[in-house]
PASEBA-1860 file (N, C-alpha, C; in nm, 3 decimals):
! residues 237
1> XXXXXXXX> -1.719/1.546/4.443/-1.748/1.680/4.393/-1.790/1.672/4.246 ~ -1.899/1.768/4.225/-1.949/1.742/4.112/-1.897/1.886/3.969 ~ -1.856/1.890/3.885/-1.849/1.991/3.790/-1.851/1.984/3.632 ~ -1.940/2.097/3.608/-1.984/2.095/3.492/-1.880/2.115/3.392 ~ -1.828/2.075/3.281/-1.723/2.080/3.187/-1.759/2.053/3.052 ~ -1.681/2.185/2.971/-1.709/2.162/2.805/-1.598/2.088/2.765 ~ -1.650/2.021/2.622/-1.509/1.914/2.627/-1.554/1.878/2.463 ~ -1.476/1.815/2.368/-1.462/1.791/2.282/-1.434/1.623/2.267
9> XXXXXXXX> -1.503/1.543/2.203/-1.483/1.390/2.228/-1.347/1.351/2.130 ~ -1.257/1.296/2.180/-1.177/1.223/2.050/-1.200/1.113/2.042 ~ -1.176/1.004/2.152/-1.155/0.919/2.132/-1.246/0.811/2.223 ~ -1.300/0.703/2.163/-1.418/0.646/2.229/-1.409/0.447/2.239 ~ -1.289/0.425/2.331/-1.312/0.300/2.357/-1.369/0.220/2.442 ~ -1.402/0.104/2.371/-1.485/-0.024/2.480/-1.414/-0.040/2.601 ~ -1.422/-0.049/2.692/-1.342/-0.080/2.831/-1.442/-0.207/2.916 ~ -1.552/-0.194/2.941/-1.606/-0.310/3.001/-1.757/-0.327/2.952
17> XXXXXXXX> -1.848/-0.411/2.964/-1.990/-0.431/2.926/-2.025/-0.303/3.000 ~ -2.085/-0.219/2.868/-2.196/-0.080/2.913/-2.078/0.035/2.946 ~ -1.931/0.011/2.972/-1.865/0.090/3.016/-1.779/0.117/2.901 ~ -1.745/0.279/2.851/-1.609/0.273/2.762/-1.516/0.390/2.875 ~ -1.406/0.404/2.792/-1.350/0.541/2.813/-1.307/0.632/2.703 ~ -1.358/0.749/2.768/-1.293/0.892/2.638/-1.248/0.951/2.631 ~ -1.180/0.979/2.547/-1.016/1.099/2.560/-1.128/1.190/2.510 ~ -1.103/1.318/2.619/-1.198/1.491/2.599/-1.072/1.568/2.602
25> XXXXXXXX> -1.107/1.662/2.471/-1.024/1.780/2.513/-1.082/1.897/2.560 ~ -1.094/1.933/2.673/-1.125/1.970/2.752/-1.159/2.129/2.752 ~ -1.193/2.229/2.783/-1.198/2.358/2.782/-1.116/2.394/2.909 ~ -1.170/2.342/3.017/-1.123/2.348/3.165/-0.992/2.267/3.235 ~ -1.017/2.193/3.161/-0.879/2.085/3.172/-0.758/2.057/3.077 ~ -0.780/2.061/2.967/-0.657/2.023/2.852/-0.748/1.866/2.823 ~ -0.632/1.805/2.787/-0.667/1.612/2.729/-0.739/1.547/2.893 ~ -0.812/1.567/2.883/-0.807/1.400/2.993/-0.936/1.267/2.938
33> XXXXXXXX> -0.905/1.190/3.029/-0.992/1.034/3.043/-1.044/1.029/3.137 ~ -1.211/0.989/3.071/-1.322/0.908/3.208/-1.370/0.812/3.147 ~ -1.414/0.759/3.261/-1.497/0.664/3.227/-1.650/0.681/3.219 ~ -1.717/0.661/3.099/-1.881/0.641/3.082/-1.958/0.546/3.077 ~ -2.082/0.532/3.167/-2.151/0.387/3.140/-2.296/0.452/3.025 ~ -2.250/0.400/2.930/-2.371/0.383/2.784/-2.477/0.257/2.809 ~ -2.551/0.343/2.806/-2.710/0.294/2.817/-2.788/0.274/2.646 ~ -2.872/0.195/2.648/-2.915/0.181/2.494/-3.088/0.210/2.554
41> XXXXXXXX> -3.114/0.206/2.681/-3.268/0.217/2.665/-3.293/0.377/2.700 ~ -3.452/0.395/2.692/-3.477/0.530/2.685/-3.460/0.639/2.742 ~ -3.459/0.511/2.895/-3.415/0.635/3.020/-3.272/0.621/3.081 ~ -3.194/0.627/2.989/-3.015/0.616/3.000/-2.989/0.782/2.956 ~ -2.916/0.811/3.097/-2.877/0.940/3.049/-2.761/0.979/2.924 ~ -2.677/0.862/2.944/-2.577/0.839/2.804/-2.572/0.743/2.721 ~ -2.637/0.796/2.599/-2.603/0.678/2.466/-2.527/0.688/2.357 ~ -2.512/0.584/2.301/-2.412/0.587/2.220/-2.394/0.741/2.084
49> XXXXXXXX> -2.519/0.801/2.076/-2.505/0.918/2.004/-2.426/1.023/2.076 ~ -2.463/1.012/2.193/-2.323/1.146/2.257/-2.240/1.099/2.255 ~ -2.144/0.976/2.267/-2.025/0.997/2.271/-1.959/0.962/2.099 ~ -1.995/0.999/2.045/-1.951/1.027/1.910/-1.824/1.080/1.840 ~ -1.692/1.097/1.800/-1.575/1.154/1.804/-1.605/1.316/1.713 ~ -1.600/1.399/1.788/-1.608/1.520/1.722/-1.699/1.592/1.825 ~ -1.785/1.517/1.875/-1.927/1.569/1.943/-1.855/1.667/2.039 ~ -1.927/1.805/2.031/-1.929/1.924/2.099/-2.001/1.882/2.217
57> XXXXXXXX> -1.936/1.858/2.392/-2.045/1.848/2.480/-2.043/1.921/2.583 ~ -2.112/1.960/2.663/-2.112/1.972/2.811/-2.176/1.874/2.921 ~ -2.060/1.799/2.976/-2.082/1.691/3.058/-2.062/1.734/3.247 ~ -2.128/1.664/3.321/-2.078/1.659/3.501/-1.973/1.556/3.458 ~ -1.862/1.612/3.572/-1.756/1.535/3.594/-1.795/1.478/3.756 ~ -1.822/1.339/3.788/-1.760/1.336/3.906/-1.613/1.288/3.964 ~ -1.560/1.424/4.010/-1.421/1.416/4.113/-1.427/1.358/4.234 ~ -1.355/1.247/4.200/-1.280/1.194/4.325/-1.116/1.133/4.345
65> XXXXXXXX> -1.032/1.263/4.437/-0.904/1.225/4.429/-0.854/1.114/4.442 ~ -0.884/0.978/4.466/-0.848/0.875/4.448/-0.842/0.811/4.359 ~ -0.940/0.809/4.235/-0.931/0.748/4.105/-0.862/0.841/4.029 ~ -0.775/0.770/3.979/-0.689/0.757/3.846/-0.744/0.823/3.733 ~ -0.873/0.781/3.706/-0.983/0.815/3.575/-1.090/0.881/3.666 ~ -1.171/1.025/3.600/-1.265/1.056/3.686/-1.384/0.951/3.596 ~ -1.524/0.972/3.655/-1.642/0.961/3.594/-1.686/1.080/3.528 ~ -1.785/1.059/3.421/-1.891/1.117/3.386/-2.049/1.079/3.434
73> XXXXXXXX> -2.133/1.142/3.473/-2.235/1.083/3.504/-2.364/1.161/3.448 ~ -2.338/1.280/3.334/-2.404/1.289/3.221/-2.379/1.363/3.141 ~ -2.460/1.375/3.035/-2.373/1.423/2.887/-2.456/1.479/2.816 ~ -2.423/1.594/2.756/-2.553/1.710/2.661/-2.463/1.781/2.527 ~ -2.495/1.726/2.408/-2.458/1.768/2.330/-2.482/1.902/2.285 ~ -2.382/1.938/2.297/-2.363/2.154/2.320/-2.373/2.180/2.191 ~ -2.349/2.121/2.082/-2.358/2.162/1.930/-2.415/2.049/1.802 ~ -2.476/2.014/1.801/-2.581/1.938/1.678/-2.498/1.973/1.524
81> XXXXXXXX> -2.428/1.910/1.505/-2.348/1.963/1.362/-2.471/1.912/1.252 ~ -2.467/2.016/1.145/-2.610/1.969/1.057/-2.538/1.875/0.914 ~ -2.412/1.881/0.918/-2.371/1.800/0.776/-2.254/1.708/0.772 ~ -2.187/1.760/0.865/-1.999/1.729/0.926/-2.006/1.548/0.897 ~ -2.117/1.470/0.969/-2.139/1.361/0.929/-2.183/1.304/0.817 ~ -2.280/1.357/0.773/-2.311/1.331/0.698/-2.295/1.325/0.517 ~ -2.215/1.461/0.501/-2.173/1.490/0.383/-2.021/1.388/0.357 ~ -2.031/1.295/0.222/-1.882/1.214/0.233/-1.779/1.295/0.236
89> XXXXXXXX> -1.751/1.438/0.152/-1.647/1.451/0.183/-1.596/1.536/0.296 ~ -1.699/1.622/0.389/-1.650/1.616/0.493/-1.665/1.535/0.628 ~ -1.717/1.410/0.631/-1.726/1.353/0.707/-1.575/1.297/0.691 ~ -1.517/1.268/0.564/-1.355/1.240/0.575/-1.300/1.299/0.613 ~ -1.294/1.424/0.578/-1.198/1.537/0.662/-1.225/1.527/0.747 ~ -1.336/1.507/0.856/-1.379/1.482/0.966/-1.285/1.407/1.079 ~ -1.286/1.288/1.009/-1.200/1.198/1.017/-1.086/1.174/1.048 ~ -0.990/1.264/0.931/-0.844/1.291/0.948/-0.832/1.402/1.070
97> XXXXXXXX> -0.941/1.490/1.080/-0.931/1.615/1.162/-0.906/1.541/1.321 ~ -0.989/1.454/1.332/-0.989/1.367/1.469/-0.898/1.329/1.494 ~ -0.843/1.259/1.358/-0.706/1.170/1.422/-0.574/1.288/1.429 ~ -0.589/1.392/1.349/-0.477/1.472/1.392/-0.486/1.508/1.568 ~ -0.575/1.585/1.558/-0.618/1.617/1.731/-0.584/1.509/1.844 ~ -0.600/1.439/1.823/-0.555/1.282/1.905/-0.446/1.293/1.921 ~ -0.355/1.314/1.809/-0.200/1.299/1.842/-0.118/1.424/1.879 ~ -0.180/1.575/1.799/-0.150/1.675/1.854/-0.158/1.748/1.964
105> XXXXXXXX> -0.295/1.686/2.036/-0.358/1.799/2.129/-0.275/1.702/2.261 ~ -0.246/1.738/2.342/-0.093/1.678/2.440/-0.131/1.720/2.642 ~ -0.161/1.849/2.572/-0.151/1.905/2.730/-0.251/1.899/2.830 ~ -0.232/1.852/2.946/-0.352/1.852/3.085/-0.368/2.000/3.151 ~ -0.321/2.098/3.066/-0.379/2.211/3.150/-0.506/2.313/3.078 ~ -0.557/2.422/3.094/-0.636/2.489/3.025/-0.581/2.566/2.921 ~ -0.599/2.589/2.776/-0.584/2.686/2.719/-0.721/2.670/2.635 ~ -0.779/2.811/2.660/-0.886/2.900/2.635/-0.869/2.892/2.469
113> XXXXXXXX> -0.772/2.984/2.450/-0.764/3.009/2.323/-0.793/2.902/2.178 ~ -0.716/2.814/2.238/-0.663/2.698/2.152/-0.835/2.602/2.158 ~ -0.848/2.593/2.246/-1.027/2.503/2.230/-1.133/2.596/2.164 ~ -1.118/2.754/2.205/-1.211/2.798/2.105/-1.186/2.816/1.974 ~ -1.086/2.775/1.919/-1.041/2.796/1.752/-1.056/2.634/1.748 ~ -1.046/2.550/1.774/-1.054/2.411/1.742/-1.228/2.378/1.748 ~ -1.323/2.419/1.809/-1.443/2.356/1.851/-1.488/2.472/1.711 ~ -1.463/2.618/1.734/-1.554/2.722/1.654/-1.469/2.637/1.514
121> XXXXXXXX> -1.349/2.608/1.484/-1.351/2.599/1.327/-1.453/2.456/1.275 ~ -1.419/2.394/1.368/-1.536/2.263/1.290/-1.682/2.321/1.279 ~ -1.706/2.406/1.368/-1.868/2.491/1.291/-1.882/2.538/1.194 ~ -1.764/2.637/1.195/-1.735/2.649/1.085/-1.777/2.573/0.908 ~ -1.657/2.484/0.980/-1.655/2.399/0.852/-1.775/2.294/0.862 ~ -1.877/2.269/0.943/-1.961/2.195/0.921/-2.122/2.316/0.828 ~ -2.086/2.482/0.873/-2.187/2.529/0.812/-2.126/2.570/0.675 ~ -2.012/2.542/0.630/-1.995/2.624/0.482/-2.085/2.510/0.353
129> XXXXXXXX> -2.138/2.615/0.317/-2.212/2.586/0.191/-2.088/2.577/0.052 ~ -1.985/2.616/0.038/-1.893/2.621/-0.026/-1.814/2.484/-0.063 ~ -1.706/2.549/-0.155/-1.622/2.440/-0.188/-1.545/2.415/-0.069 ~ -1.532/2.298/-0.013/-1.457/2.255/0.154/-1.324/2.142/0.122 ~ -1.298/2.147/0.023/-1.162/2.070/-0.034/-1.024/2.081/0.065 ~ -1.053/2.209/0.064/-0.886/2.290/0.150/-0.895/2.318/0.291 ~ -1.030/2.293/0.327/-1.029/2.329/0.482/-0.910/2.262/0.587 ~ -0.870/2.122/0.533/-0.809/2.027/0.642/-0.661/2.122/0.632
137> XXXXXXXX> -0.650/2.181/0.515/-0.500/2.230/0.502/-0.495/2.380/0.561 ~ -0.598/2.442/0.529/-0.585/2.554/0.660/-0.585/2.532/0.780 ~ -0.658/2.462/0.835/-0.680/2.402/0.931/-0.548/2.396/0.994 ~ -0.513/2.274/0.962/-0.325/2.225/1.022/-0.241/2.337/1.009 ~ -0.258/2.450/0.930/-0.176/2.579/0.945/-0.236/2.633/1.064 ~ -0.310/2.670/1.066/-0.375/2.742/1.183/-0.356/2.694/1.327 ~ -0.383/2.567/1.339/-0.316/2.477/1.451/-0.218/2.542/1.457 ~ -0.088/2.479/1.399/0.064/2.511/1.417/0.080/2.619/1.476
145> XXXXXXXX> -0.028/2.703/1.469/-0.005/2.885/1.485/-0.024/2.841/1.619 ~ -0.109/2.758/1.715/-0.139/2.775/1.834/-0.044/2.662/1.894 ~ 0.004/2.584/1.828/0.102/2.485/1.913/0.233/2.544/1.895 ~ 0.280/2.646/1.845/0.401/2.710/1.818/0.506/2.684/1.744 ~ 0.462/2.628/1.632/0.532/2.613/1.497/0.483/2.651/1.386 ~ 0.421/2.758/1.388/0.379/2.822/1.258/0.423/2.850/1.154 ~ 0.457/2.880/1.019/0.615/2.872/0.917/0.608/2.998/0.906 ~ 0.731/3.045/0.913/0.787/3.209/0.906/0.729/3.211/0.760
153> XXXXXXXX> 0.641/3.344/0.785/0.608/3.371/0.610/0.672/3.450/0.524 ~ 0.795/3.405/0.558/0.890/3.490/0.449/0.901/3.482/0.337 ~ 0.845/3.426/0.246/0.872/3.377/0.144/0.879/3.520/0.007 ~ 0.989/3.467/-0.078/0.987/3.564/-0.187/1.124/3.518/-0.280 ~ 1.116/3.566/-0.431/1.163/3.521/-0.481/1.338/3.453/-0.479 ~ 1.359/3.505/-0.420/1.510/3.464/-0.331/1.487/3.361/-0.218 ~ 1.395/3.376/-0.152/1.365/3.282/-0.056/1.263/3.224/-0.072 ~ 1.298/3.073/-0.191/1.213/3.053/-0.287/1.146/2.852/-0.211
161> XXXXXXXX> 1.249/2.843/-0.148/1.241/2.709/-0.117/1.224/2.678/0.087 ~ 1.114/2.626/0.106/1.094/2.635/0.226/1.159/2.517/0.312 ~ 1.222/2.493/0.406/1.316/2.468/0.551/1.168/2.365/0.617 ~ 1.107/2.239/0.569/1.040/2.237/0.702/1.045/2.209/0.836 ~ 1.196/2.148/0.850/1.252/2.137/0.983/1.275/2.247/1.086 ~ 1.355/2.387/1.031/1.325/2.537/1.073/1.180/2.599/1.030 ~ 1.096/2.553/0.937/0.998/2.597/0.950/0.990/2.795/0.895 ~ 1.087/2.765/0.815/1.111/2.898/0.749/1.169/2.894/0.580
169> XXXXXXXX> 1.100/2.998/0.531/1.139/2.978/0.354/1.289/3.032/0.320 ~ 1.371/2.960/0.261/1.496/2.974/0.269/1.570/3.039/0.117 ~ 1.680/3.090/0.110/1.723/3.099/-0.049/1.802/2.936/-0.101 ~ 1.870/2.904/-0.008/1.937/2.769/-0.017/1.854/2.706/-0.026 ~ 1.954/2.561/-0.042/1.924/2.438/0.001/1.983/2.346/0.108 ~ 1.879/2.324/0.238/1.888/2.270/0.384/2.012/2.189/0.346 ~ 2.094/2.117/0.477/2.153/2.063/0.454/2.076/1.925/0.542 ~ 1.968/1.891/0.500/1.919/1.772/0.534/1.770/1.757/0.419
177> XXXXXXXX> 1.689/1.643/0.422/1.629/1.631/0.359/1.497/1.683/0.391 ~ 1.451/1.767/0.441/1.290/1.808/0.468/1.283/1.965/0.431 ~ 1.276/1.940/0.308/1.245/2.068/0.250/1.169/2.077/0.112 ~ 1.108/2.184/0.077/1.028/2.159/-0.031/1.038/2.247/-0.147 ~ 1.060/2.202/-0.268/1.086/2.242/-0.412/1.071/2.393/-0.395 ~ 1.033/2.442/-0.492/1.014/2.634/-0.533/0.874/2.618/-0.533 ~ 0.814/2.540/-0.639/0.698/2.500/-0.699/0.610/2.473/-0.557 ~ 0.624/2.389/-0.491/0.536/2.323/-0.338/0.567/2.455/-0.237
185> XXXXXXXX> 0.662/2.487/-0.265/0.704/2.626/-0.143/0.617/2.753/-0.195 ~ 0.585/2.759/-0.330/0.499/2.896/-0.397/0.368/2.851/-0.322 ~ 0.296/2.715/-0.341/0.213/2.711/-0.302/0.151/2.740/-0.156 ~ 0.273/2.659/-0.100/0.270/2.678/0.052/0.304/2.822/0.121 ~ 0.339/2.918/0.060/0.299/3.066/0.041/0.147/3.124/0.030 ~ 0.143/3.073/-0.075/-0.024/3.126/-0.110/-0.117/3.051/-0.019 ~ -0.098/2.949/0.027/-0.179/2.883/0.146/-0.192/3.005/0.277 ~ -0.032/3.016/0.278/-0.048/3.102/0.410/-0.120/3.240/0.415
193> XXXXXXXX> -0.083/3.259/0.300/-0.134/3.422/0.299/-0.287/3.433/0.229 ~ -0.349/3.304/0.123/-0.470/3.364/0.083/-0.581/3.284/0.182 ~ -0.641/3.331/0.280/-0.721/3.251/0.367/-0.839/3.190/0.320 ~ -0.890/3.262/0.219/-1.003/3.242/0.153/-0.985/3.172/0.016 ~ -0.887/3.222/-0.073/-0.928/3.266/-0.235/-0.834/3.112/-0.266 ~ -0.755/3.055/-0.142/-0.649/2.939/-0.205/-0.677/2.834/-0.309 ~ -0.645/2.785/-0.380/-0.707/2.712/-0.459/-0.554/2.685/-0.539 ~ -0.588/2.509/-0.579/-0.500/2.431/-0.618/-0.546/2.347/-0.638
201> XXXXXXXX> -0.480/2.229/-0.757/-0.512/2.091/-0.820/-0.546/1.970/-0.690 ~ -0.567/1.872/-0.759/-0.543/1.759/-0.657/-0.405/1.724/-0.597 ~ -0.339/1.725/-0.687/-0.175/1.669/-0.666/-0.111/1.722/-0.581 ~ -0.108/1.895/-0.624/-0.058/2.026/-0.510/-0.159/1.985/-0.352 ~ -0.261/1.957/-0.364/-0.331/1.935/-0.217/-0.246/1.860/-0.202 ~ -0.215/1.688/-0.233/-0.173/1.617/-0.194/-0.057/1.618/-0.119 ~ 0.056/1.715/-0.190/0.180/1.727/-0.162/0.166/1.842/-0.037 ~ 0.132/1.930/-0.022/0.061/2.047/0.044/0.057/1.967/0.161
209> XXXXXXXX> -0.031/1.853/0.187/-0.080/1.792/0.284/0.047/1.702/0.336 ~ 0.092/1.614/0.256/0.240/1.566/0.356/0.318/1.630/0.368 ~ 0.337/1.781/0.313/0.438/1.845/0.419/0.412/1.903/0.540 ~ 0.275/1.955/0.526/0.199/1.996/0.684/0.203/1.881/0.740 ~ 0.176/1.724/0.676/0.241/1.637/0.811/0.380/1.570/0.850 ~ 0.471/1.587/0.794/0.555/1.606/0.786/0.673/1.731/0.900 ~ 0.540/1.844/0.839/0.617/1.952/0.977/0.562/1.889/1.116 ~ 0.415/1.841/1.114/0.383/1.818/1.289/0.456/1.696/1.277
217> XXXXXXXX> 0.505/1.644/1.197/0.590/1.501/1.299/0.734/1.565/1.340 ~ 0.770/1.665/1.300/0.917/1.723/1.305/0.873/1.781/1.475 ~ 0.752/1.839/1.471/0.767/1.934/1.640/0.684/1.874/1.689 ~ 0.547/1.778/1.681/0.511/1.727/1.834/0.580/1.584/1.811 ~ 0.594/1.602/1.941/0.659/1.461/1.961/0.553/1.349/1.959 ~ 0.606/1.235/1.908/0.573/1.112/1.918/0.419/1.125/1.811 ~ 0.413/1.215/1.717/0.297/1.270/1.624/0.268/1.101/1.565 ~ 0.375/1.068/1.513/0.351/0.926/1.410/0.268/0.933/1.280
225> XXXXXXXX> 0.253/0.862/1.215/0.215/0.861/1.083/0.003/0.867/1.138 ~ -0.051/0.917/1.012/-0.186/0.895/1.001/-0.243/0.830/0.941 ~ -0.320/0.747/1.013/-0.380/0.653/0.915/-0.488/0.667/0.768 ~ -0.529/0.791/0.854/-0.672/0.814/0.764/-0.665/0.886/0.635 ~ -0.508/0.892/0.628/-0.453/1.011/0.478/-0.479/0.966/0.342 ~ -0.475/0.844/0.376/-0.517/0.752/0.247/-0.636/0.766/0.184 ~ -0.720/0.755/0.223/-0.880/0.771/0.244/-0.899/0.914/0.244 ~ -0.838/1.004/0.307/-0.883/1.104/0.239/-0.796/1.202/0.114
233> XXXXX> -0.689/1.120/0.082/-0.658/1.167/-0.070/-0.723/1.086/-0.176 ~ -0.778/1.019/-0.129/-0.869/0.931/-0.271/-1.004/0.982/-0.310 ~ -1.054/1.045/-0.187/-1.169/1.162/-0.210/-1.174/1.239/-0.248 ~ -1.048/1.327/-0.166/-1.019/1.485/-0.280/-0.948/1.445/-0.384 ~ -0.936/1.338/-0.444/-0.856/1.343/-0.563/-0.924/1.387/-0.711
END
């Protein structure tokens, strides 16, 4: 059986000569894996430019209940990003954005919602003409909102210091270690609430940014460290 499916590429490994496999997050499905045979000559319906990590596609699935892995047996890039690659510093964010999604995005079933805020924000952020420094950090807020750990936006001068294990701004101090100053908690306020106007140093990004990873290693499981954080705090720095 043959069906047409939108899907989002993450992940793109070698598996055999001409053959890889790719983790899609799916519109219709959630996460899954097929297998693709990549062609390099002219009349190959799949080459190595579609399966690209980020690439917006609409591919045929062929189903068959016996394999483990379905096939793909062709591939049409649904969205042409005009800069996402190309520009260095968001092709880094690019980058980190992928590898978050890899470890966050979890589930084999459909949610609608959650693929159209993940596919529409990288358009997003591939058409802003603007300063794009802070996108990765809205971003990972906005996620959280759809994986269900979003941080209670309580924050105010009494409830000055934010909980990132509860994931709520507190007057105390936790009785464990994952929590963040007054100073990182003001900020991480104004993150939440100014969508547009946020703006902060390098350092505050920096810190900003390991506590948003920090909270997804606290609620998805098995999140693990990122590799690509390095590389992209040396850019926005």
């Amino acid at each position: 059986m043959q069906q047409k499916i939108n899907g989002l590429i993450l992940q793109n490994t070698k598996y055999q000569d001409k053959k890889n496999i790719l983790k899609i997050y799916t519109l219709q499905h959630g996460i899954q894996s097929y297998v693709v045979n990549i062609g390099h000559s002219h009349k190959s319906k799949i080459k190595p430019a579609h399966v690209i990590g980020l690439n917006q596609i609409e591919f045929i699935e062929q189903i068959k209940k016996t394999r483990s892995i379905q096939l793909i047996s062709d591939i049409h890039v649904s969205y042409i990003y005009q800069n996402l690659f190309s520009n260095p510093i968001k092709n880094t964010i690019a980058i980190f954005l992928n590898e978050v999604l890899l470890k966050a995005l979890k589930e084999q079933h459909e949610n609608e919602e959650l693929y159209h805020f993940v596919v529409e924000s990288l358009v997003v952020f591939d058409n802003q003409n603007y300063e794009a420094t802070n996108f990765h950090l809205h971003f990972l807020v906005e996620l959280s909102k759809h994986l269900g750990f979003y941080p209670n936006n309580n924050y105010s001068q009494q409830n000055c210091l934010f909980d990132i294990q509860d994931g709520i701004f507190t007057a105390h101090i936790p009785q464990h270690l994952h929590y963040a100053d007054s100073e990182l908690s003001f900020y991480l306020s104004k993150l939440l609430n100014d969508k547009s106007d946020f703006t902060c140093n390098s350092k505050t990004r920096a810190e900003l940014l390991n506590l948003l990873l920090l909270l997804y290693r606290l609620h998805v499981p098995n999140f693990g460290e990122i590799k690509s954080i390095q590389i992209l705090k040396e850019i926005l720095a």
